[in-house]
N, C-alpha and C positions, 0 to 999 in steps of 0.2 A: 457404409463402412463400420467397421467394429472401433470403437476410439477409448482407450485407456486415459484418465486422467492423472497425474501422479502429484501432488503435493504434502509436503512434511506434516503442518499441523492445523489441527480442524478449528481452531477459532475462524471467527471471520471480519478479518483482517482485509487490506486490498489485495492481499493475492489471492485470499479463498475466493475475494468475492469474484475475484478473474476467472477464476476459475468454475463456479457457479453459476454466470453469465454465459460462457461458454460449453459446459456440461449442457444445461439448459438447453440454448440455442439450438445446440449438435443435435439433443435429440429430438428437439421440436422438426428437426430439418429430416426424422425420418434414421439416422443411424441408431445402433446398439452402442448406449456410452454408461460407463461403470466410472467411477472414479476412485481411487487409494490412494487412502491418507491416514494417518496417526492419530490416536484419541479418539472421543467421542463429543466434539465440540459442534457449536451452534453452523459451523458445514452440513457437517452428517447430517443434525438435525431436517436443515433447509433442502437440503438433497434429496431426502425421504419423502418430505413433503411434493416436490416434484415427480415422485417416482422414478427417481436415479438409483440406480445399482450403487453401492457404498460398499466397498471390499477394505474391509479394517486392520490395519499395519498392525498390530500389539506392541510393538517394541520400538516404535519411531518416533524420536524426538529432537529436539535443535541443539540440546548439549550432546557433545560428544563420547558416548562409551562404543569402545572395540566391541565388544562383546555384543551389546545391542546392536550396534551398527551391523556385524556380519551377520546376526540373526535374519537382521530388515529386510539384507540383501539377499540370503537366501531364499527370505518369502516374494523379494517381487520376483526374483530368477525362478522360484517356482510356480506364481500366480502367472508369470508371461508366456511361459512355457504351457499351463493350463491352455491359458483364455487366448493366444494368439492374436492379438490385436493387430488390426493393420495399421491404426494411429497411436503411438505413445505420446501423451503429453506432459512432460514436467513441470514442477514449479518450485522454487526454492532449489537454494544450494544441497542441503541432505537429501531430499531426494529426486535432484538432478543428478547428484555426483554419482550416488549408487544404483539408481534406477537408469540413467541413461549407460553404466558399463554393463548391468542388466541387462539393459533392451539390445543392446549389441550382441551379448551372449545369447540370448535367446533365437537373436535371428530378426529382431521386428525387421518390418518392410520403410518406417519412417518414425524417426523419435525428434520430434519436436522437442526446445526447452525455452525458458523465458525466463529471462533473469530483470528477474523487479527492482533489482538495485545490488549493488556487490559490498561484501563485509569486509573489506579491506578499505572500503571510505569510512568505516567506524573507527573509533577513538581506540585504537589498539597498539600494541608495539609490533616492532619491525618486522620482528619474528615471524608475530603472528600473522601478520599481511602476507607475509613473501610466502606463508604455507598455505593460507585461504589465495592465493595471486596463482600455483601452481594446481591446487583442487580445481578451480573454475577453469581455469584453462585445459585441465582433463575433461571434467563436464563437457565445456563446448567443442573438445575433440568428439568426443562421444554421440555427438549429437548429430542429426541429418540436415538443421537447422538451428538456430539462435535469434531466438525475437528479444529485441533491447525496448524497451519501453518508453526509450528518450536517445534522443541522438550524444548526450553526455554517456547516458550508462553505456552508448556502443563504444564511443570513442574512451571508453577509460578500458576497454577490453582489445579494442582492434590493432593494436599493435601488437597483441601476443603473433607467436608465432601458425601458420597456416591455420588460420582459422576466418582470415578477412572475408570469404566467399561464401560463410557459414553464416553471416550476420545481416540479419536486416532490422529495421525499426516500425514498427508501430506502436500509435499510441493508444493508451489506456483509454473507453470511452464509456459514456453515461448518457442514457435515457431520460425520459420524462417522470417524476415523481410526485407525491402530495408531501404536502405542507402541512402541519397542526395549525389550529388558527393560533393565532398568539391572544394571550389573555392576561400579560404583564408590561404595564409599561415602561418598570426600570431599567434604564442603557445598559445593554448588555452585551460585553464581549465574552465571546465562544470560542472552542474549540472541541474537535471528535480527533480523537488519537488514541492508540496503544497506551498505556503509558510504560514506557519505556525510557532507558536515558536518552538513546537517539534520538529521540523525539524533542529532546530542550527545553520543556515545559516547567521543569526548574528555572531556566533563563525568564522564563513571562514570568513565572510568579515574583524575582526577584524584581521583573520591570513595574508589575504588577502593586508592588508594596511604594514604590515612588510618583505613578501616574495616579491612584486611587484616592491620594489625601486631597480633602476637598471638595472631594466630589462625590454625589450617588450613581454610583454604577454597581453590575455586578460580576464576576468572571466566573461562570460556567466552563465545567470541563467534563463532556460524557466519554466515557470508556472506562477500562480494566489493563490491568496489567502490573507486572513485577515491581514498579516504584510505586507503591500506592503509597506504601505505608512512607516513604522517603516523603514522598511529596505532602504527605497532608503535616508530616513533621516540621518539613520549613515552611507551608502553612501558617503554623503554629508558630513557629520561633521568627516568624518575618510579622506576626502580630494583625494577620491580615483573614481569620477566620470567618469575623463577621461579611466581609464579600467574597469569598470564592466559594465555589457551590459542586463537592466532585460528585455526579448523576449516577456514574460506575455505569454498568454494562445496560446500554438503549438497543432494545434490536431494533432493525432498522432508524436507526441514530440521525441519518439524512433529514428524516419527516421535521424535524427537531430542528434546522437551519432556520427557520424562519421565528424564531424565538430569539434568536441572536440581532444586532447589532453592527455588528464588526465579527470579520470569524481570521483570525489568528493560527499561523502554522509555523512555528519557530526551529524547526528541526535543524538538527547538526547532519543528517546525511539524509537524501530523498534519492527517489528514481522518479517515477511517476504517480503523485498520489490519490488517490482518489477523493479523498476525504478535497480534497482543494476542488476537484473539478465539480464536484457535485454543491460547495459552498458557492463559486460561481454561477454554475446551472441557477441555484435560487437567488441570485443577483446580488449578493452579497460583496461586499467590500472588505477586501482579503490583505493581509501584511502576509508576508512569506519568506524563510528567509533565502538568500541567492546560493540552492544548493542545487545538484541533480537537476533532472528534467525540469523544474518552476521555472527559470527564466524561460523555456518552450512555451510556459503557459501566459506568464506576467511579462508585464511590458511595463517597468515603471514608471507609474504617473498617467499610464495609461489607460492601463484597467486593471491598477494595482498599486501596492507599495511593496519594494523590495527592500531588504536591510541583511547584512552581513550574518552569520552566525553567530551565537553568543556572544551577544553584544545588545544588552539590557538598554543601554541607553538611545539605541536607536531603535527599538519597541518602543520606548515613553515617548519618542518624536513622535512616532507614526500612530501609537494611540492618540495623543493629543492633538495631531493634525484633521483626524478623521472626524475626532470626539468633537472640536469645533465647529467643524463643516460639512453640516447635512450634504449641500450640494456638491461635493466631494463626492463624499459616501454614497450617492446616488449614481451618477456620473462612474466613478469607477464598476458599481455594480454592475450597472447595464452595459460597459463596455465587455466587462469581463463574460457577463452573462453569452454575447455575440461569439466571442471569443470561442467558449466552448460548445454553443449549438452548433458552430459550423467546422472548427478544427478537432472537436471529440468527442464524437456521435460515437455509441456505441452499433449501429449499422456499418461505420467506416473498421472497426477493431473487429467484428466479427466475420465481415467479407476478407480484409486483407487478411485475419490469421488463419481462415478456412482455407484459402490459397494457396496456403502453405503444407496443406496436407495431399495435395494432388501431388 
C-alpha cells in the first residue's frame, strides 16, 4: 500500500513519536510510506535517518491564521491529489481538520485519524471549547475511521452525533529500550514533558518547594517548550534553584529514566501518554495525576499513586510516601512495569492500527 502520514508539527512529542513508530513499522512491512508535517523538527530529522519520505507543510502550524491554514489546505489537497495514497493517516487536530476534508476531496480510498487527546479538556473558555467541540466532530466526520487512544478520550467524543461506528480504541505502546547506567546517587525525582501549561509542572514545583525542606533530593525535568522561561522564574521566586535541574531538550529522553528515583506526571489534561508508559517499562514508580487515559494505565496503590489535578498538596503526600518507602517504590515499579509489557506492547498498537487500514 501507498500510506500518507499527516501530522501538524515536527517536534517529537508523543504523537510524532506515534507516528514514527508507525511510519517506521509500515515501511519495514514492505509499503511506500511518506509522511507530512510542518517545520523542520527532530521528526523530520528521525524520519530521514530511517529513509522515510518527508514532504514538508511550509505554512502549518498549531496557532490558528486563516490565511495559513487555507494555504496548508491547499498543499495537502494538492500533495493528495499528486501522490494518491491508498492510506491517509492523520494526527493532531490542524491537520486532521484540514487534511481529513482533504483527503475526502481528493477522493482517498481510507483516511484514518487519531486523536491523542482533545483541546476542549484544556483550560479554555466556553466559547472556545464549543468551537474546538464542533472542529473535532467535522474531523471525525471526515474520517473513514477514529482511533481514541484511551477509552476516556473515546467516550468524551462518542456522544457526538453519527459518528459512534467511526470509533475504536487502541492503546498507545512501547518496546524494549536502554538505560544510561546511573552515576549519581542523590534521590531523585523526574519528569520528561513538553513544557507546557497542560502539563502542571508549575503545580510540582510549587509541591516541590514544601516536600524539598529537609532533605537532599533533587528534581530533574528534561524537555523544551513555550514555559521555559515561566517555569524557571517561579523556580527562582519559589527559592528552590539549588534543586531543580531543567536538562531542556534529551533526544531520546527515555535512556535517561533510570537516573531518576520517582518519575512524576502532574498534568491538568492527558490522553494517552507516553512519557508514563515508558517510565513504567523502566519499573519506575510513577505519581500521576487522575486525568485522561492514566487511570487505564494506574491502579492506585497498585502500581501506582493517583492524586487529583492541581493539587500541590497531594504531590507532597505522595512524594513523601514514596521518599520513605523504598519497598513501596519497588513494589509499585514492578507492578506497574507488568502492567505495561503486557497491556502496551507496542506489537499490540501496530497490529490493531494496521487493521484499520484493510
Amino acid at each position: 500500500m501507498k500510506i500518507i502520514y499527516g501530522i501538524t508539527k515536527s517536534n517529537f512529542g508523543g504523537a510524532q513519536r506515534y507516528v514514527f513508530e508507525l511510519a517506521k513499522n509500515a515501511q519495514k512491512a514492505g509499503n511506500d510510506v511518506a509522511v507530512l508535517c510542518g517545520g523542520h523538527g527532530s521528526l523530520v530529522e528521525k524520519l530521514k535517518l530511517e529513509n522515510i519520505r518527508v514532504i514538508s507543510l511550509p505554512d502549518l502550524e498549531r496557532n490558528m491564521s486563516i490565511t495559513k491554514d487555507f494555504k496548508s489546505f491547499l498543499f495537502i489537497l494538492k500533495t493528495l491529489k499528486r501522490e494518491k495514497p491508498d492510506i491517509f493517516h492523520t494526527n493532531s487536530s490542524k491537520m486532521g481538520g484540514l487534511g481529513n476534508f482533504a483527503g475526502r476531496l481528493a477522493c482517498i480510498k481510507k483516511i484514518i485519524f487519531t486523536g491523542h487527546g482533545w483541546a476542549f479538556n484544556e483550560n479554555r473558555n466556553w466559547l472556545s471549547k464549543l468551537i474546538i467541540r464542533k472542529f473535532i466532530w467535522y474531523t471525525i466526520i471526515f474520517s473513514h475511521k477514529t482511533i481514541c487512544v484511551s477509552e476516556k478520550t473515546k467516550r468524551d467524543v462518542s456522544w457526538m452525533p453519527f459518528i459512534k461506528k467511526k470509533l475504536c480504541v487502541i492503546y498507545n505502546g512501547v518496546e524494549n529500550f536502554e538505560l544510561v547506567p546511573r552515576t549519581d546517587s542523590t534521590f531523585t525525582v523526574g519528569a520528561i514533558s513538553e513544557l507546557h501549561k497542560v502539563k502542571g509542572l508549575d503545580i510540582l514545583l510549587r509541591a516541590w518547594r514544601d516536600f524539598i525542606q529537609g532533605k537532599q533530593a533533587k528534581l530533574m525535568i528534561i524537555g523544551e517548550g513555550e514555559e521555559r522561561k515561566n517555569l524557571e522564574k517561579l523556580v527562582s521566586d519559589l527559592k528552590i534553584s539549588d534543586s531543580v535541574i531543567f536538562r531542556g531538550f534529551v533526544d531520546n529522553a527515555r535512556t535517561q529514566l533510570s537516573t531518576f528515583d520517582i518519575f512524576v506526571l502532574p498534568s491538568r489534561s492527558e490522553a494517552m501518554p507516553y512519557a508514563l508508559l515508558e517510565a513504567g517499562f523502566a519499573g519506575l514508580p510513577v505519581i500521576a495525576t487522575k486525568v485522561g487515559g492514566i487511570p487505564e494505565i494506574i491502579e492506585n496503590e497498585k502500581n501506582g499513586l493517583l492524586i487529583e489535578k492541581e493539587n500541590p498538596k497531594q504531590i507532597i503526600e505522595a512524594l513523601n510516601k514514596l521518599y520513605e518507602n523504598k519497598n513501596l517504590r519497588d513494589t509499585l515499579g514492578t507492578n506497574l512495569k507488568q502492567t505495561i509489557s503486557t497491556k502496551f506492547s507496542i506489537s499490540q498498537m501496530l497490529q490493531k492500527t494496521f487493521d484499520t487500514y484493510k
